[in-house]
C-alpha positions in Angstrom: -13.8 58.5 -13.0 -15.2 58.5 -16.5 -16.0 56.1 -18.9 -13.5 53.1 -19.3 -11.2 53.2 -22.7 -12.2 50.3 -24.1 -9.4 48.4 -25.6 -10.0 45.5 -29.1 -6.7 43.4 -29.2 -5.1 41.9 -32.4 -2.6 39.1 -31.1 -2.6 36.5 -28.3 0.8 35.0 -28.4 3.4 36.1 -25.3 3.0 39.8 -25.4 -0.6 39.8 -25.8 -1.4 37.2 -22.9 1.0 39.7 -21.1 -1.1 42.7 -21.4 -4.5 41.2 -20.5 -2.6 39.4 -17.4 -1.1 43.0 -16.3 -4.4 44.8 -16.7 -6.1 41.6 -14.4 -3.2 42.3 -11.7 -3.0 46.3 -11.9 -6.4 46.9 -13.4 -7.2 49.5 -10.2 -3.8 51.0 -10.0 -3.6 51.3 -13.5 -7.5 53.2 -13.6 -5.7 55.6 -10.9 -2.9 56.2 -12.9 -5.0 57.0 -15.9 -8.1 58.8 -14.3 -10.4 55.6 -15.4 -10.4 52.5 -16.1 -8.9 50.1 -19.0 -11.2 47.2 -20.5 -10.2 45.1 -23.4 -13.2 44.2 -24.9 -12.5 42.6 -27.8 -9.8 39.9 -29.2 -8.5 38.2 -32.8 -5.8 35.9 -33.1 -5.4 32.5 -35.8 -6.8 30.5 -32.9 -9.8 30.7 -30.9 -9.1 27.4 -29.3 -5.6 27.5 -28.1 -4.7 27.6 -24.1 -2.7 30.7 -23.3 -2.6 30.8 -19.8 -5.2 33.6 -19.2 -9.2 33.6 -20.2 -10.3 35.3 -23.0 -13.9 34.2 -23.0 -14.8 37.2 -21.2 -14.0 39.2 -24.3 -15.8 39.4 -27.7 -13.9 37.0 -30.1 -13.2 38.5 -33.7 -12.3 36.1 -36.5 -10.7 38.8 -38.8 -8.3 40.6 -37.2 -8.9 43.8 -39.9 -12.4 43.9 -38.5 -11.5 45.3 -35.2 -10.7 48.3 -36.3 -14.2 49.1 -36.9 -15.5 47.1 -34.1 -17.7 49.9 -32.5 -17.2 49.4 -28.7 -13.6 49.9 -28.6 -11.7 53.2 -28.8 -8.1 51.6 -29.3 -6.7 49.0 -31.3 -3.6 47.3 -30.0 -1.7 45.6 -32.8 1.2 42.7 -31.6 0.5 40.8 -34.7 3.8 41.6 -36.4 5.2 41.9 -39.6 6.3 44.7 -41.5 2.9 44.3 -44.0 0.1 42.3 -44.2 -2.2 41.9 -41.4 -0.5 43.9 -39.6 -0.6 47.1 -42.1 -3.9 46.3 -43.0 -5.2 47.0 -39.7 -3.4 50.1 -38.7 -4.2 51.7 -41.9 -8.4 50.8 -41.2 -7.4 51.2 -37.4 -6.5 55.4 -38.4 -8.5 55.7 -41.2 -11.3 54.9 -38.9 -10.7 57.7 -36.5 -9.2 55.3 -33.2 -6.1 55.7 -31.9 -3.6 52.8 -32.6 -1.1 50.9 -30.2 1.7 49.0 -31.5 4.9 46.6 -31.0 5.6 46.1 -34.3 9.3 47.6 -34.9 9.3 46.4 -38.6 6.1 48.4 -39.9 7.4 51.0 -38.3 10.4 51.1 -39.8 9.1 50.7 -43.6 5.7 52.4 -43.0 6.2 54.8 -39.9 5.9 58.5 -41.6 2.7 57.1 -43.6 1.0 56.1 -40.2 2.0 59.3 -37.9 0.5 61.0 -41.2 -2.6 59.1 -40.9 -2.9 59.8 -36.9 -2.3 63.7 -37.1 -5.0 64.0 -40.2 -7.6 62.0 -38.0 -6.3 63.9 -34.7 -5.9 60.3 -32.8 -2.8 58.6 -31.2 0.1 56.3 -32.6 1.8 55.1 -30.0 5.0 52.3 -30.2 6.9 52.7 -26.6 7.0 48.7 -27.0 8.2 48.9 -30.6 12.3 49.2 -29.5 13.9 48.1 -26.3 10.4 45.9 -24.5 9.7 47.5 -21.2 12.5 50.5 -21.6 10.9 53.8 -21.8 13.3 55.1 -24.5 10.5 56.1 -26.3 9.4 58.0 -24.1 12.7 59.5 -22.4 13.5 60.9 -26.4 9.7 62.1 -27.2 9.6 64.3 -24.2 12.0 63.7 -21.6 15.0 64.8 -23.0 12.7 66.7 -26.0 14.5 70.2 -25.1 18.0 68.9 -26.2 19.9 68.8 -29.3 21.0 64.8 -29.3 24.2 64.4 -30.9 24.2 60.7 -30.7 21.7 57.5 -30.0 23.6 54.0 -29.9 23.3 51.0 -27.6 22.4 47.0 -27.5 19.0 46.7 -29.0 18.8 43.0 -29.8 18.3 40.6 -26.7 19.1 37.5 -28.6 22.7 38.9 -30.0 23.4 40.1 -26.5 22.7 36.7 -24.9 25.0 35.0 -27.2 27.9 37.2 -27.5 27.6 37.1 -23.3 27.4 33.1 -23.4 30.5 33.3 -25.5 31.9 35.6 -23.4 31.4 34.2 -20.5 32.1 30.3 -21.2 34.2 30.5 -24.1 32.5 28.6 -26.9 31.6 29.7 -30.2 28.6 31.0 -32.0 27.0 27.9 -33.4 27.0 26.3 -30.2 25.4 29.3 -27.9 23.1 29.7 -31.2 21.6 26.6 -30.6 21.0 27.1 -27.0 19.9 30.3 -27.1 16.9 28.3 -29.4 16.2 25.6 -27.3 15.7 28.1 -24.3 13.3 30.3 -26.5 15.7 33.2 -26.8 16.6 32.4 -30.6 14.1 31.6 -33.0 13.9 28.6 -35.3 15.3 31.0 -38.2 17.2 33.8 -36.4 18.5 35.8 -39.2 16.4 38.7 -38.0 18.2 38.9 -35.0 21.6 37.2 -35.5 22.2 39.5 -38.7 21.0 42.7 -37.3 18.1 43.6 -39.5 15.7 43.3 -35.8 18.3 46.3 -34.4 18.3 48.0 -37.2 14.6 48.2 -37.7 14.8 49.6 -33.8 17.1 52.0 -35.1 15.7 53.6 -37.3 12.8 54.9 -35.4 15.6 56.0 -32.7 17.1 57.7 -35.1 13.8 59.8 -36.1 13.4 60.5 -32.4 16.2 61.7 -31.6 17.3 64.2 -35.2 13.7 65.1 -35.8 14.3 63.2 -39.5 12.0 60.4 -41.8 12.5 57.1 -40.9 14.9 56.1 -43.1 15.6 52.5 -42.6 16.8 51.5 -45.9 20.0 53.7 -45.0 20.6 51.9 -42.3 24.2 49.6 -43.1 23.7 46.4 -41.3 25.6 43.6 -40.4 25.6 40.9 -37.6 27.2 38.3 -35.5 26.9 35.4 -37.8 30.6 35.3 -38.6 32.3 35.8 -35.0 34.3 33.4 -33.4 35.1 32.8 -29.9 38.6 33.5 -30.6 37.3 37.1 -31.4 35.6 37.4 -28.3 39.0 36.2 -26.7 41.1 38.5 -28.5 38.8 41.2 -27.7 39.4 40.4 -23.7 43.0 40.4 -24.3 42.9 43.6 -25.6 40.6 45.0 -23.2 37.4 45.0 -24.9 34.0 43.0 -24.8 31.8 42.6 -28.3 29.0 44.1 -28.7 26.2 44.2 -31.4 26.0 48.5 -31.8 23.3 50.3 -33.2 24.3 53.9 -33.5 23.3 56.8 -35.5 24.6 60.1 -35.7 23.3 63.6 -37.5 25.9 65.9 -39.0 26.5 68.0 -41.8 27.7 64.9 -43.9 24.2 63.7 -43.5 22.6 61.3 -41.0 24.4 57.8 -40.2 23.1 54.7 -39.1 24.6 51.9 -38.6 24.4 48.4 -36.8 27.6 46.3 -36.4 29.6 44.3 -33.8 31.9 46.9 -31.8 34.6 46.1 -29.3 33.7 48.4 -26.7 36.3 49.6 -23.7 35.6 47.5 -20.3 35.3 50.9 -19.1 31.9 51.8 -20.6 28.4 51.2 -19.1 27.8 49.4 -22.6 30.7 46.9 -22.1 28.8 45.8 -18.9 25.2 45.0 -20.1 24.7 41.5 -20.1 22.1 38.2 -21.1 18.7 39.4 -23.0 18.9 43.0 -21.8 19.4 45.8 -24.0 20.7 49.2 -23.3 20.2 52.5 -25.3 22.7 55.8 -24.9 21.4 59.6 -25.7 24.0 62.2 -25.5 22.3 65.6 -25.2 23.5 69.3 -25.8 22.5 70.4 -21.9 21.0 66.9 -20.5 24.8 65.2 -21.4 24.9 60.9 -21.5 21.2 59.4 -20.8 21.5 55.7 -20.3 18.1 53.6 -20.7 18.4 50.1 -19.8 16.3 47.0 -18.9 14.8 44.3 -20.2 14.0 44.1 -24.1 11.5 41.5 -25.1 9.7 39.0 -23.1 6.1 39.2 -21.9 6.1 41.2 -18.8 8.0 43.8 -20.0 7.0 44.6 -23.2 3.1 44.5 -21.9 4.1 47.0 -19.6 5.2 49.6 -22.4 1.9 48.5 -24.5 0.0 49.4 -21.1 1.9 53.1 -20.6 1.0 53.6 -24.2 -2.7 53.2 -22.9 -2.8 55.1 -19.9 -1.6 57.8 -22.2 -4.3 57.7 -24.3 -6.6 57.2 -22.0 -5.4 61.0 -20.1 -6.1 62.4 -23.9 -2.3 62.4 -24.5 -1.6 62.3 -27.9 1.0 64.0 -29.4 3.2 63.7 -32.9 4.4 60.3 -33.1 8.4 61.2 -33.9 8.1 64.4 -31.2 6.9 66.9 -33.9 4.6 67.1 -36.7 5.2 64.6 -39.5 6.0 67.1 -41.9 8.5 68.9 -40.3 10.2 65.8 -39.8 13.3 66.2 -42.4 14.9 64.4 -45.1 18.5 64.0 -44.6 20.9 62.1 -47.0 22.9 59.3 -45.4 26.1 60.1 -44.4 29.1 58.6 -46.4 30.8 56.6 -44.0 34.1 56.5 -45.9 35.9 59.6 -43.8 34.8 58.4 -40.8 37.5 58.2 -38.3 38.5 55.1 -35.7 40.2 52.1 -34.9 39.3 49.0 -36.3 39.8 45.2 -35.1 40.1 43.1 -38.4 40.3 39.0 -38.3 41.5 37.2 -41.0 41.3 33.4 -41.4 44.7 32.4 -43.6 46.3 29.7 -44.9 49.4 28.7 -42.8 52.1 29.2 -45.2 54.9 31.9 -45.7 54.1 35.3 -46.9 50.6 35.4 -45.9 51.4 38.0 -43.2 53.4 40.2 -45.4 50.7 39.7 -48.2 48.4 41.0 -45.4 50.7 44.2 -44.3 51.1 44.8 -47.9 47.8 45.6 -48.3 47.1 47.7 -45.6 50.1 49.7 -46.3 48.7 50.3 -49.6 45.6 51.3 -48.5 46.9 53.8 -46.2 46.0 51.7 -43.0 48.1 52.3 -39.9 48.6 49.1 -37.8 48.7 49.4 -34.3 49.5 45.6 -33.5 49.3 42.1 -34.9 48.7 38.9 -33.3 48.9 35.6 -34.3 47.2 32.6 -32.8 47.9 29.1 -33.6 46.7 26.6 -36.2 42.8 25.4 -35.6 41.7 22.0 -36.3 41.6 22.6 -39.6 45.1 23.8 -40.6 44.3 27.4 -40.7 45.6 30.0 -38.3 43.9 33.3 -37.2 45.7 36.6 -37.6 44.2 40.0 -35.7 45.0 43.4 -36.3 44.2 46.0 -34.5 44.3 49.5 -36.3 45.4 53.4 -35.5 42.6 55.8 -35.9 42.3 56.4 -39.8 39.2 56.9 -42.2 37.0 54.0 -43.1 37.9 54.3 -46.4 41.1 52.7 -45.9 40.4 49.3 -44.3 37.4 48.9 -46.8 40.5 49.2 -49.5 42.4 47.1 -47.9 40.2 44.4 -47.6 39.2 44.7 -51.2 42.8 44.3 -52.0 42.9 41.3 -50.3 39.6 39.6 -51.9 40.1 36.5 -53.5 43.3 35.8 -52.0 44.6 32.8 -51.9 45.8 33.1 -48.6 42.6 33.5 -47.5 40.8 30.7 -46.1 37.7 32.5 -44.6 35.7 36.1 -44.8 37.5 38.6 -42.5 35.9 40.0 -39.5 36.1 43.6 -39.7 34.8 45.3 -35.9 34.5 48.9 -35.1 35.9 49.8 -31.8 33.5 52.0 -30.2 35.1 55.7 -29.2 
């Protein structure tokens, strides 16, 4: 074997405790695997002091994390700082600049400052590397870069946040509502303290964005990417969606066409009869149809230590066989720029809840407006008055454009009748 790749770590917390405890337990395997051995040899976090389980006193301690990048023994710099700037940025600018390769976690950079760092890597011929940046320990990265780099991919769309999938399962499962499963989901560590990354799908749309550049060959466009979450759902919505057939799902899914390149994250109902409907807990899921390789389904477990060390580790052994590569599967600049797609003529069904007033003529206030619009209603149910006086009304659409229901529900904005925000789902085709 030849010389070890030696390995300067930026980050202690879970992920980085779990990639110095998986090189301790596989360090031989692993130096088979990648023709020598992997040494960390070098650490920074905030605290020097803090227990985390493993010991780090074998390593040279770092106060500024920016420094390792030119710390001279190492040949790699592992980044699980996070953050979309800062630190973070800081040190894989330096970290490239400085002519080491650079392995990261860190979905959000990526997603605001991805093209600017595979740039930066193919000018100073050294590897960026982010299997552990979407979906933890799922190669997806992987299975889009090169496994399945011979097909046209007409689609990429799954489950990519762990914490929305844990609570729409919970509410799925024991029939309570969000609030409720939201503050379990924290106490158990699956949620944190503020969870509006997750809970309103920026976290899945960061992920899907660097999908998206995978799998079209485009720029990471993540400021195209329309975004909503799970804030606003109800159990009832879960149970309506059982009724009908469906489970809820938080979707990612972006799509390439001549209209331009969609991408969009949103809750779906999606058909009991698709794998999708059937991923459950923290685990996410990701689906690539291909011209000649057809439906790819990647799933496993999408954060937590073990995991995500092990796709921070692969990213190593690769380096450490001298395999490089582009970062999004071909040069940076022959990665296009495609306009977003106007999602107005896309056609589908559509669940839409509304929270009314329980007085006469709120249905036919409602029908009125969808009528208008140009919305074709496939069936209506009404549930019963809640605690509060108001009653539920869901509606279920025929296929139509977009378009319509967006007019619809603008028609019905600041309606009287209204005593909540609708709840407007795509149903997944």
């Amino acid at each position: 074997m030849t010389k070890p790749l030696r390995v300067a770590l930026a980050g202690l917390g879970t992920v980085g405790g779990g990639v110095i405890r998986l090189i301790d337990a596989n360090g031989t395997l692993i130096a088979r695997r990648a023709g020598r051995p992997i040494e960390i040899v070098a650490v920074s976090a905030r605290d020097r002091a803090k227990d985390r389980g493993v010991d780090i006193s074998r390593f040279d301690w770092v106060d500024d994390t920016s420094a390792l990048a030119h710390y001279e023994n190492a040949d790699v710099v592992v980044e699980l700082v996070g953050g979309s700037d800062g630190p973070a940025l800081a040190l894989a600018r330096a970290t490239l600049a400085g002519g080491k390769s650079f392995v990261t976690a860190n979905k959000a950079m990526l997603a605001h400052h991805g093209l600017e760092l595979a740039e930066a890597a193919e000018a100073a011929k050294v590897a960026l590397k982010f299997e552990a940046a979407v979906a933890g320990g799922i190669p997806v990265i992987k299975g889009l870069r090169e496994g399945a780099a011979a097909n046209e991919i007409a689609r990429v769309y799954g489950i990519l946040n762990g914490t929305c999938n844990f609570i729409l399962s919970k509410m799925e499962a024991e029939g309570r509502d969000f609030a409720e499963v939201l503050a379990e989901a924290q106490a158990l560590g699956f949620a944190e303290a503020d969870p509006s990354f997750d809970i309103d799908g920026v976290d899945a749309a960061h992920k899907l964005s660097i999908l998206a550049s995978l799998a079209f060959g485009t720029r990471p466009a993540f400021a195209d990417v329309a975004t909503s979450g799970i804030r606003h759902l109800l159990g009832a919505d879960i149970a309506e969606a059982a009724a009908l057939g469906y489970r809820v799902r938080l979707i990612g899914i972006a799509e390439d066409g001549p209209g331009g390149l969609f991408q969009r994250v949103h809750p779906h109902l999606v058909p009991t009869s698709h794998p999708l409907s059937h991923v459950t807990g923290a685990t996410n899921a990701v689906v690539a149809e291909g011209n000649f390789v057809g439906r790819l389904l990647f799933q496993g477990a999408g954060a937590g230590d073990g995991p995500t060390a092990s796709a921070v580790v692969a990213d190593l052994i690769d380096i450490a066989r001298g395999e490089f590569g582009p970062a999004y599967a071909m040069p940076a600049k022959a990665l296009a720029v495609h306009k977003p797609a106007d999602t107005g003529e896309r056609r589908g069904r559509a669940y839409v809840r509304f929270t009314v007033a329980d007085k006469v003529g709120v249905l036919a206030e409602i029908a009125a407006a969808m009528r208008d619009a140009g919305v074709s209603i496939e069936s209506l149910m009404q549930r019963g008055a809640m605690p509060d006086g108001s009653v539920l009304v869901a509606i279920v659409t025929h296929e139509g454009p977009e378009r319509a229901v967006a007019q619809a529900l603008e028609k019905l904005r600041g309606s009287q009748s209204l005593a909540g925000q609708p709840m407007w789902m795509h149903i997944l085709g």
